[in-house]
ZATORFI-926457 format. One record per residue (C-alpha): residue in one letter; z, y, x; residue number from 1. Coordinates in nm, 4 decimals, m for minus. Layout:
<"a", <Z, Y, X>, NUM>
...
***
This chain:
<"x", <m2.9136, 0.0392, 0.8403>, 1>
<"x", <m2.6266, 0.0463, 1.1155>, 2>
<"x", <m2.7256, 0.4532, 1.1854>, 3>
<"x", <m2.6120, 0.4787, 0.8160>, 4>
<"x", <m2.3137, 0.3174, 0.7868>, 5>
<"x", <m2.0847, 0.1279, 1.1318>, 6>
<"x", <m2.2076, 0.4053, 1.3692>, 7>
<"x", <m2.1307, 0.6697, 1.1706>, 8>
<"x", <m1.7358, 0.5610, 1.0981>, 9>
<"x", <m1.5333, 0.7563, 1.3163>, 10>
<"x", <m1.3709, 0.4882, 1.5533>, 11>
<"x", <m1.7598, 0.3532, 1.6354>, 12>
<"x", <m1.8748, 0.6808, 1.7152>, 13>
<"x", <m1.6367, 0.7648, 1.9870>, 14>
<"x", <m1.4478, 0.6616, 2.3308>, 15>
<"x", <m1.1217, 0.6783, 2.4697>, 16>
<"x", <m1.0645, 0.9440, 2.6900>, 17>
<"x", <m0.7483, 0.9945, 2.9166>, 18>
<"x", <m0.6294, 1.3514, 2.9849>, 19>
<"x", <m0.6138, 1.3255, 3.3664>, 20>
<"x", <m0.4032, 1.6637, 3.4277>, 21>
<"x", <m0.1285, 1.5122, 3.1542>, 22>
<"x", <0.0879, 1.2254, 3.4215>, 23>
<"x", <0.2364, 1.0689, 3.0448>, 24>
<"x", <m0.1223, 1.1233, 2.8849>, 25>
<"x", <m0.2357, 0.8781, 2.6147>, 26>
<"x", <m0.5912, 0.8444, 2.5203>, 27>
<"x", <m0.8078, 1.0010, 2.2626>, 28>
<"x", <m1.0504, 0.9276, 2.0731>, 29>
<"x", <m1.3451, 1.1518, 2.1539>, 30>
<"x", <m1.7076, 1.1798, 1.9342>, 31>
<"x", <m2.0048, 1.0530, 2.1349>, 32>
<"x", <m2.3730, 1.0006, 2.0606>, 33>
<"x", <m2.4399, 0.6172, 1.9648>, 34>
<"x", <m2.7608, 0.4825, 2.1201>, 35>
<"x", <m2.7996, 0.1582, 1.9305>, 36>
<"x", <m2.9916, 0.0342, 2.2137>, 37>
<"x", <m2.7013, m0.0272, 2.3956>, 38>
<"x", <m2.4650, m0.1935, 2.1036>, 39>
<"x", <m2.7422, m0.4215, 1.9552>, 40>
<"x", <m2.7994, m0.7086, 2.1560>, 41>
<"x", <m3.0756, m1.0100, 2.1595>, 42>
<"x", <m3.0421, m1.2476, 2.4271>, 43>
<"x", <m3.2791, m1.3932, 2.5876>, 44>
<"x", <m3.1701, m1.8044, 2.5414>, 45>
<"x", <m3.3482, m2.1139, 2.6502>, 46>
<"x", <m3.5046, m2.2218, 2.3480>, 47>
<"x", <m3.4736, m2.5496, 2.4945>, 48>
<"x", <m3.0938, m2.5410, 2.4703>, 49>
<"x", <m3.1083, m2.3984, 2.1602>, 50>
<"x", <m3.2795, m2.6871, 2.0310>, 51>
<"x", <m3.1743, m2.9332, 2.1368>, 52>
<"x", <m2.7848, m2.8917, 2.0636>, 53>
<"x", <m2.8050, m2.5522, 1.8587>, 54>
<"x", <m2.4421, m2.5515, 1.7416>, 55>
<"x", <m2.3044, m2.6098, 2.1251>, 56>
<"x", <m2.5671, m2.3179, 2.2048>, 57>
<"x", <m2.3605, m2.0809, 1.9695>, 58>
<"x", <m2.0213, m2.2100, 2.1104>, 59>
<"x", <m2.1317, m2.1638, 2.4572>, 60>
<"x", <m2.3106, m1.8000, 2.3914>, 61>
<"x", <m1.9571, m1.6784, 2.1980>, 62>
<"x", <m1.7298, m1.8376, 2.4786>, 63>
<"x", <m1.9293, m1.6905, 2.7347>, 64>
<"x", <m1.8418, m1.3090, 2.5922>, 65>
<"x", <m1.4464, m1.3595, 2.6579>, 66>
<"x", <m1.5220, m1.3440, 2.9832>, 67>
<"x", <m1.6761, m1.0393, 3.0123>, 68>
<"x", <m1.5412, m0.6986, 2.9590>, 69>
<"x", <m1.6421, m0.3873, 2.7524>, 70>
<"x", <m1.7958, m0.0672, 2.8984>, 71>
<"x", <m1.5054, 0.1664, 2.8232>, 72>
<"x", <m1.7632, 0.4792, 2.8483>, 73>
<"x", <m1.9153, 0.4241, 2.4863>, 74>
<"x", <m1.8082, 0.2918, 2.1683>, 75>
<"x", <m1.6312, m0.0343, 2.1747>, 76>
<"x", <m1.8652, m0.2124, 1.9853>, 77>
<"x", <m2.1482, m0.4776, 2.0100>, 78>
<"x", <m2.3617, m0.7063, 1.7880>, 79>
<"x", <m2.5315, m1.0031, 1.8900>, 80>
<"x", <m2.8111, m1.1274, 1.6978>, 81>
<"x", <m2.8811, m1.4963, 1.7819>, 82>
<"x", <m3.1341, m1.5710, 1.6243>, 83>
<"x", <m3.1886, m1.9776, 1.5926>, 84>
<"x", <m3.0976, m2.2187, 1.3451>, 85>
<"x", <m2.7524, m2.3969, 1.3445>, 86>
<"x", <m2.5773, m2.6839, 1.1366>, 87>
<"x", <m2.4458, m2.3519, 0.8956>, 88>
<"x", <m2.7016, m2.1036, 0.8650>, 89>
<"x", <m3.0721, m1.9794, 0.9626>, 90>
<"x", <m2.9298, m1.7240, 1.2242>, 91>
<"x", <m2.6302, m1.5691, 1.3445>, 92>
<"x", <m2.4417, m1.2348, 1.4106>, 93>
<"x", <m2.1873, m1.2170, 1.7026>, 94>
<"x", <m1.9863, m0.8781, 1.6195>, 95>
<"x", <m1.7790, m0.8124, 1.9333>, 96>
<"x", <m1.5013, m0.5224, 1.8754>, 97>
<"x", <m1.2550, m0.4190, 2.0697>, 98>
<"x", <m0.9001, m0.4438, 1.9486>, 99>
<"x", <m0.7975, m0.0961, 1.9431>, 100>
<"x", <m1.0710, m0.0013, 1.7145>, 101>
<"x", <m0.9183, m0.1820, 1.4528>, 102>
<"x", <m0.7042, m0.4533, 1.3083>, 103>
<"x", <m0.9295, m0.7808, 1.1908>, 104>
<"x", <m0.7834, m0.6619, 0.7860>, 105>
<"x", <m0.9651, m0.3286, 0.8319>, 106>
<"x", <m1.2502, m0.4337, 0.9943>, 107>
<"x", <m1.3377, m0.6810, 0.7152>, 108>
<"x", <m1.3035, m0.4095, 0.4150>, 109>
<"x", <m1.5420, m0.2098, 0.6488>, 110>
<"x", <m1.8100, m0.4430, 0.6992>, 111>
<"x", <m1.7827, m0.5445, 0.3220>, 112>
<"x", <m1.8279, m0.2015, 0.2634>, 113>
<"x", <m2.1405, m0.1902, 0.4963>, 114>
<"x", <m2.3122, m0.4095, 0.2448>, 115>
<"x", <m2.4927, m0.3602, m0.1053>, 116>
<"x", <m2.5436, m0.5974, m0.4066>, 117>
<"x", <m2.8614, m0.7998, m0.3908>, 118>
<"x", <m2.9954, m0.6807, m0.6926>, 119>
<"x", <m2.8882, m0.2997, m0.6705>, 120>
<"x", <m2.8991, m0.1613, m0.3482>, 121>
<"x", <m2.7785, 0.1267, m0.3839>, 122>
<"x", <m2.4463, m0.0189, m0.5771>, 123>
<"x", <m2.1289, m0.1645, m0.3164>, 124>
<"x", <m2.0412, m0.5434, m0.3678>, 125>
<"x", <m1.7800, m0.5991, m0.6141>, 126>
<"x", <m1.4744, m0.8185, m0.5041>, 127>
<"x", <m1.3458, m1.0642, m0.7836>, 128>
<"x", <m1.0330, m0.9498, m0.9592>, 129>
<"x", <m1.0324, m1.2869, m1.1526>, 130>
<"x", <m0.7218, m1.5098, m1.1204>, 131>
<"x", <m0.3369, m1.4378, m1.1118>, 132>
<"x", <m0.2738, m1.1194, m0.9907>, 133>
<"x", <m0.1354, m1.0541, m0.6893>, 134>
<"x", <0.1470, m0.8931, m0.5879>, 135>
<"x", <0.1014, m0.5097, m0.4804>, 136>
<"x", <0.2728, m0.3873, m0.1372>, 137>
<"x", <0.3570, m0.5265, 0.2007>, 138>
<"x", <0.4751, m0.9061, 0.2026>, 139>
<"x", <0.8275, m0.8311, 0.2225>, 140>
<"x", <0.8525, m0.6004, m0.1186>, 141>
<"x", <1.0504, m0.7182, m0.3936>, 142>
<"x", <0.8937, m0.6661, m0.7378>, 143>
<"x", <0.9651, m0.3689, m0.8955>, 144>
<"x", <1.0851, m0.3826, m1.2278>, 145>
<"x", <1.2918, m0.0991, m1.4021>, 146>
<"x", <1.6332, m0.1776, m1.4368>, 147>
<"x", <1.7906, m0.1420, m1.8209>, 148>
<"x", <2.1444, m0.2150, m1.9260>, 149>
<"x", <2.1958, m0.5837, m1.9611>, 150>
<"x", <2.2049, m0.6655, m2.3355>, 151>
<"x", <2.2154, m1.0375, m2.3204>, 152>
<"x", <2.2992, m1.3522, m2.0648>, 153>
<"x", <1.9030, m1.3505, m2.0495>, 154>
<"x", <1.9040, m1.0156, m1.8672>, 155>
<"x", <2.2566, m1.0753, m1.6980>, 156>
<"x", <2.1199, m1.4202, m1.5389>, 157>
<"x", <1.7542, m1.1639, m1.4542>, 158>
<"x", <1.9848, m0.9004, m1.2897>, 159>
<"x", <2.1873, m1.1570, m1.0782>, 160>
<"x", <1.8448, m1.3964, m0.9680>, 161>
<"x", <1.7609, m0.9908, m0.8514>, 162>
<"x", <2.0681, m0.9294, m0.6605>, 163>
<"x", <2.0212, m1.3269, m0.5192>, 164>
<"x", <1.6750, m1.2798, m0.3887>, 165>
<"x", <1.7924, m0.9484, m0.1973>, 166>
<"x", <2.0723, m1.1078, m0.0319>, 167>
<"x", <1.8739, m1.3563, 0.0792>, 168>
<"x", <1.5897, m1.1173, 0.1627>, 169>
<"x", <1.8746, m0.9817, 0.4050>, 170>
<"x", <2.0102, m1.3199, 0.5455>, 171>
<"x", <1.6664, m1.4320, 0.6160>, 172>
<"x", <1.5947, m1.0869, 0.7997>, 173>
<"x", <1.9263, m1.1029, 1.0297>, 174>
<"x", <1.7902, m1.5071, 1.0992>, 175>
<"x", <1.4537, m1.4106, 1.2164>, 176>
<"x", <1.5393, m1.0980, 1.4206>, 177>
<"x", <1.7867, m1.3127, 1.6111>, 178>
<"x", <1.5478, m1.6044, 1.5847>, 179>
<"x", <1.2521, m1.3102, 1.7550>, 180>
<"x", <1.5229, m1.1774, 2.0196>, 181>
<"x", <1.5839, m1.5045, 2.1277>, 182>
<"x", <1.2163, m1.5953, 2.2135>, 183>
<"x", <1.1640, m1.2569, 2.3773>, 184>
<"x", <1.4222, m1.2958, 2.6048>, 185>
<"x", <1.2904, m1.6687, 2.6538>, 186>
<"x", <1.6272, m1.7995, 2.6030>, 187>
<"x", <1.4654, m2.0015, 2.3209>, 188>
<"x", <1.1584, m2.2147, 2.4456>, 189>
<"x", <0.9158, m2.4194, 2.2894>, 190>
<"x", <0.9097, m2.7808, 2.4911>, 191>
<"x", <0.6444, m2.8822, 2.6771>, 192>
<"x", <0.3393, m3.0035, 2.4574>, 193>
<"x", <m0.0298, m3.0375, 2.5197>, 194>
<"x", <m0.0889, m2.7591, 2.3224>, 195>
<"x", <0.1069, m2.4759, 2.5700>, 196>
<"x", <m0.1105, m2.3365, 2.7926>, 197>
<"x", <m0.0725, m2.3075, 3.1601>, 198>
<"x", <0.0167, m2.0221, 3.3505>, 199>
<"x", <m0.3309, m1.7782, 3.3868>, 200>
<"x", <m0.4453, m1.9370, 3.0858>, 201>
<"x", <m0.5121, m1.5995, 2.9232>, 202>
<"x", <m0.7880, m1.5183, 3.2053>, 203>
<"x", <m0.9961, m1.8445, 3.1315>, 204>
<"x", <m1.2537, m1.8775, 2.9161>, 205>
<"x", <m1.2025, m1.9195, 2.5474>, 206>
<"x", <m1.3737, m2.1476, 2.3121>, 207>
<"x", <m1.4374, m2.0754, 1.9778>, 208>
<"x", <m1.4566, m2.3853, 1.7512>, 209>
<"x", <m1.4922, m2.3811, 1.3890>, 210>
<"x", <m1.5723, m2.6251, 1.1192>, 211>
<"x", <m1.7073, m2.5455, 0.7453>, 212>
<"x", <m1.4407, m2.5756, 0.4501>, 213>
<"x", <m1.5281, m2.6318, 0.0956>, 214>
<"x", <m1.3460, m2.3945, m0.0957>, 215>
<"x", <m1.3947, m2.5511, m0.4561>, 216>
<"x", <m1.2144, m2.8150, m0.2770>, 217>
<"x", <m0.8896, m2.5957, m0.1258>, 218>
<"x", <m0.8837, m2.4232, m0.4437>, 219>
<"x", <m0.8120, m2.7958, m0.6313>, 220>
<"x", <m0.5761, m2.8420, m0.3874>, 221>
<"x", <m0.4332, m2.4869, m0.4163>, 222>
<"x", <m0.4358, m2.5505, m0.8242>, 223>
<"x", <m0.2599, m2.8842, m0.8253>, 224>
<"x", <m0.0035, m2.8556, m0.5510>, 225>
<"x", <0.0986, m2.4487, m0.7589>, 226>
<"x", <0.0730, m2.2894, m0.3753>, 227>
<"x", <m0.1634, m2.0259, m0.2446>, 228>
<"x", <m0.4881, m2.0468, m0.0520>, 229>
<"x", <m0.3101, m1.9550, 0.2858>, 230>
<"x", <m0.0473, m2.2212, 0.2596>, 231>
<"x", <m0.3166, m2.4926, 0.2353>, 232>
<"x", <m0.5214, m2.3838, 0.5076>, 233>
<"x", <m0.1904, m2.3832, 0.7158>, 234>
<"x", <m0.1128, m2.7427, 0.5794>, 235>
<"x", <m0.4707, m2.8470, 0.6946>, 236>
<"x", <m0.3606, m2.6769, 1.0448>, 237>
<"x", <m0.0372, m2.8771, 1.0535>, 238>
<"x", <m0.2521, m3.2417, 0.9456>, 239>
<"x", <m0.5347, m3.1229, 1.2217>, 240>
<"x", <m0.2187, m3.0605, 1.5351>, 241>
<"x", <m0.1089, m3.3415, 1.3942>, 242>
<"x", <m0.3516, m3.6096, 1.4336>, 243>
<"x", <m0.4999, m3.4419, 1.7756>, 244>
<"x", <m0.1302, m3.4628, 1.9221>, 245>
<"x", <m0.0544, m3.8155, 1.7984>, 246>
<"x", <m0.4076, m3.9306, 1.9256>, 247>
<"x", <m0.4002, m3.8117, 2.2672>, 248>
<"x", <m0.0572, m3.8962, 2.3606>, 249>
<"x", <m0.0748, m4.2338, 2.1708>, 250>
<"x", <0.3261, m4.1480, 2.0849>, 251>
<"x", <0.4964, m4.2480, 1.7897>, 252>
<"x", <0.3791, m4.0804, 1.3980>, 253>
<"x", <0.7739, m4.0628, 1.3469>, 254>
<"x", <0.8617, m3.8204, 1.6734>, 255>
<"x", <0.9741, m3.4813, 1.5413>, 256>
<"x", <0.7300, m3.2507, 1.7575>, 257>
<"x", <0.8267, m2.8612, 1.7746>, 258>
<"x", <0.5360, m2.6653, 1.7907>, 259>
<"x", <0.5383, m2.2396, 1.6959>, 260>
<"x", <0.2915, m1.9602, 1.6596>, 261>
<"x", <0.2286, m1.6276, 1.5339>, 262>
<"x", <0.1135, m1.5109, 1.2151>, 263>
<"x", <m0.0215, m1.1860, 1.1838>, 264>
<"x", <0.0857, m0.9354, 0.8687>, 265>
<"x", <m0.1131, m0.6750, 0.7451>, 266>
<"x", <0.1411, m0.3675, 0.6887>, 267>
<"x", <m0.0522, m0.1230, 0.4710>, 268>
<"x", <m0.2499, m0.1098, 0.1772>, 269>
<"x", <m0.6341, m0.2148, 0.2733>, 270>
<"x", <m0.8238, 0.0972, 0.2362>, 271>
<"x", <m1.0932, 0.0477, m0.0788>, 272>
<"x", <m1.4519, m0.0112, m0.0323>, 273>
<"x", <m1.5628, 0.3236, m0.2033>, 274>
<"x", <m1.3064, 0.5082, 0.0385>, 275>
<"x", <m1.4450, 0.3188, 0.3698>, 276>
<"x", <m1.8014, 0.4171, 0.2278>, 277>
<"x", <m1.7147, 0.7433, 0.1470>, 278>
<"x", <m1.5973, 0.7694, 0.5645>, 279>
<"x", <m1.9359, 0.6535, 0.6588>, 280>
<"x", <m2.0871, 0.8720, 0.5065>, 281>
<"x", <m1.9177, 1.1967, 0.5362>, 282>
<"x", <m1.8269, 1.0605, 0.9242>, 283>
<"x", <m1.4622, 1.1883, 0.8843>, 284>
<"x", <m1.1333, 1.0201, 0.7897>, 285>
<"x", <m1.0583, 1.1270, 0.4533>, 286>
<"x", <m0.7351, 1.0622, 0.4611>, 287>
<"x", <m0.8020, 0.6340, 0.4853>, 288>
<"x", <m0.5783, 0.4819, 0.6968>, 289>
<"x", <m0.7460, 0.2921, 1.0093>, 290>
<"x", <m0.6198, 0.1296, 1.3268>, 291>
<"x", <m0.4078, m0.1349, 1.4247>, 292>
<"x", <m0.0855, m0.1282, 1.1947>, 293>
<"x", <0.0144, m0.5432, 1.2181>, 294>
<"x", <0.3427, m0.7227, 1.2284>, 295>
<"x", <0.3874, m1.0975, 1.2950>, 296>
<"x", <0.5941, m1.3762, 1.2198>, 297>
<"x", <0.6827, m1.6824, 1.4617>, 298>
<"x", <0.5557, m1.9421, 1.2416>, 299>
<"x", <0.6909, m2.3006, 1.2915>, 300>
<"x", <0.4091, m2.5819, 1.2448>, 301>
<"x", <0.5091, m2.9318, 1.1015>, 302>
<"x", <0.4166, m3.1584, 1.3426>, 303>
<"x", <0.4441, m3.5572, 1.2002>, 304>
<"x", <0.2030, m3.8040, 1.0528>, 305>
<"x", <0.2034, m3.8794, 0.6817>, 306>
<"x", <m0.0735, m4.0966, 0.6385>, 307>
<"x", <0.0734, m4.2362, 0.3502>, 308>
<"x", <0.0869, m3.9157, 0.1371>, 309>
<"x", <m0.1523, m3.6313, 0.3532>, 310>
<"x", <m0.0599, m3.3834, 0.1106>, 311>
<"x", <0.3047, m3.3710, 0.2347>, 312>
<"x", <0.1429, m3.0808, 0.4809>, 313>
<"x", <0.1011, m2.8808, 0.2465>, 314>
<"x", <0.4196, m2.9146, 0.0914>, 315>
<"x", <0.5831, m2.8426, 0.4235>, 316>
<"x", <0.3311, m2.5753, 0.4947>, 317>
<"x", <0.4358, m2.4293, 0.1518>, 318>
<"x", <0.8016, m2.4525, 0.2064>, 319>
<"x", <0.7499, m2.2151, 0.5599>, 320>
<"x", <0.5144, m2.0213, 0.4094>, 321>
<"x", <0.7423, m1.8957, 0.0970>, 322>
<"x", <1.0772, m1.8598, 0.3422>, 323>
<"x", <0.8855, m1.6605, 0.5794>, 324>
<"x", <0.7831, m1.4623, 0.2859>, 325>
<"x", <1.1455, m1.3449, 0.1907>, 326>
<"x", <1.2025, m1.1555, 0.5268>, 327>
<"x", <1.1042, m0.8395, 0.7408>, 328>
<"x", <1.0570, m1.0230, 1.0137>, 329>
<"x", <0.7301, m0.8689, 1.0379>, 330>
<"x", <0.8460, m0.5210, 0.9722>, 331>
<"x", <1.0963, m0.5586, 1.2179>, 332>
<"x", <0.8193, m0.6606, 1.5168>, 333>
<"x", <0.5963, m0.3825, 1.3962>, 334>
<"x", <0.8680, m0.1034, 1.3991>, 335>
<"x", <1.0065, m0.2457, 1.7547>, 336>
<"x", <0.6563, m0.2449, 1.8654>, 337>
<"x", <0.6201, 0.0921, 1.8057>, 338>
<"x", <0.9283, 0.2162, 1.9543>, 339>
<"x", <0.8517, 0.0086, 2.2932>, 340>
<"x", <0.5358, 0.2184, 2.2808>, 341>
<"x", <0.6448, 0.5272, 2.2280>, 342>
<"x", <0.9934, 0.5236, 2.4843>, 343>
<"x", <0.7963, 0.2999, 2.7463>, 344>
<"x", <0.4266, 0.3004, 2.7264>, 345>
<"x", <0.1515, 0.0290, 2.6878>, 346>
<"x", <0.2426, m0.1211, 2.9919>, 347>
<"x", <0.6012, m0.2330, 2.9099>, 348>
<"x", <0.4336, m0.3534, 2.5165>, 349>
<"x", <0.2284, m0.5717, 2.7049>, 350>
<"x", <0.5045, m0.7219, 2.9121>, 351>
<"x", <0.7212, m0.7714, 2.6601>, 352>
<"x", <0.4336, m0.8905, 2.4169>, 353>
<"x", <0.3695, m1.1521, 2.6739>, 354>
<"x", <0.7020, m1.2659, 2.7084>, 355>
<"x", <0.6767, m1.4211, 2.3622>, 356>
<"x", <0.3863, m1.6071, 2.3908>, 357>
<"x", <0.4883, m1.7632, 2.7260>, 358>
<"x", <0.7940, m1.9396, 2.5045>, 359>
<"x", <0.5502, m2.0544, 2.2805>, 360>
***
């Protein structure tokens, strides 16, 4: 059960404490006792709501929880149980976390790791290794190869695609950074669309929408376009913007719209699910890395309407996708992130963390 496994990892068993005496002080995480009681919630719903427009119900229950804020004085952790059928599934889990517990990429190997296989509970899940394998190290890492002396044009032409790809990997760095400075210092702006938000909009209520995906089907996609997973699911992004923006202002398909966000990068190796298990149950570290440790990308969207040909998204999606691959970009907001942090404080982060979204 939860006693077992989430309350027992180290980040949800414990608080934040400040140091009062220390004027600079940052805080600490600090062991408490975990009374489920108080992190396992069942709400007490209409069941004629529920009913009657179940899906909604969930929407409204979820959207209803950005509004209200944690109890800073125990763990930052709750789990909703909802239970009532919806259009998806017999029941559902709300797991609310907050954000300095952990980045969404560790949080996901750790409640992987909370589970056991169906027929062998004692045995963790096994993830499938199936497929072409994937490269090894942060997004930004060249593949390592050892070098030899060139005996041939073959590994002349290898040696100079090399040198190629890291000058590029360089020009593309220098791009973004300037490309990131600029929006920080909102000299450059996104123009007004229906998709900025007003000023305050980060107090309001959020909604949280989703719709089902077949993945059989993204993965023919994926297969017959040669592209990843991610860069169709950010081509069905684009074609979704697209039609919403086109169909509420009633403007022309053939307008050039300029529309950016953020994409999140995850910076370290993913700790394994024996190693997250092994933490559970032992309570301490052991040496796995945890916390937030992100970078981001400003990620232009394609904005247009290709009703002709919809899987022109995708080929624009994939185009972004691989030239935002060969750059730092991400490193570079991480390691600037950091030094904000450590020189100014959380307060001056958030400002200038803000900043960038409001030229979005």
């Amino acid at each position: 059960g939860l006693e077992a496994t989430l309350a027992r990892h180290p980040r949800f068993c414990s608080v934040q404490v400040m140091d009062e005496l220390e004027e600079d002080a940052t805080p600490k995480w600090v062991r408490t006792t975990v009374d489920l009681d108080d992190h396992v919630i069942v709400p007490d719903l209409e069941p004629t709501g529920t009913s009657a427009d179940p899906d909604r119900a969930l929407e409204n229950y979820v959207s209803s929880l950005s509004t209200l804020p944690m109890d800073h004085s125990r763990p930052l952790w709750e789990l909703h149980v909802l239970d009532f059928p919806t259009s998806d599934a017999a029941a559902a889990l709300v797991l609310r976390v907050h954000h300095s517990v952990g980045d969404g990429v560790s949080l996901l190997s750790l409640f992987i790791a909370c589970t056991r296989r169906a027929a062998d509970q004692d045995a963790l899940p096994e993830l499938p290794t199936t497929g072409a394998a994937r490269r090894a190290g942060p997004v930004y890492a060249l593949p390592s190869r050892p070098w030899h002396p060139p005996s041939s044009w073959g590994a002349l032409a290898a040696l100079a695609a090399w040198v190629v790809s890291l000058l590029l990997l360089a020009w593309h760095t220098v791009v973004d950074v300037l490309c990131f400075s600029a929006t920080a210092t909102s000299m450059l702006r996104d123009p007004p669309t229906l998709f900025k938000g007003a000023e305050g909009v980060e107090f309001r209520p959020k909604r949280f929408v989703n719709r089902t995906l077949s993945l059989d089907d993204v993965k023919y996609v994926k297969n017959t376009m040669n592209c990843t997973v991610n860069d169709v699911l950010l081509g069905v992004t684009s074609a979704v913007l697209s039609r919403f923006y086109f169909r509420k202002t009633g403007e022309s398909g053939r307008k050039s719209i300029k529309v950016r966000s953020t994409l999140l990068v995850n910076l370290r190796k993913t700790p394994g699910l024996h190693a997250l298990a092994t933490m559970m149950e032992s309570g301490k570290d052991n040496g796995a890395e945890w916390g937030n440790r992100l970078g981001y990308m400003i990620l232009p969207f394609h904005i247009a309407m290709h009703d002709d040909d919809p899987l022109e998204y995708v080929r624009k999606a994939t185009k972004v996708a691989r030239r935002k691959k060969s750059s730092m970009e991400s490193v570079f907001t991480y390691w600037s992130a950091s030094m904000i942090m450590k020189i100014f404080g959380i307060k001056v982060l958030i400002c200038s963390t803000a900043r960038v979204y409001w030229s979005f």
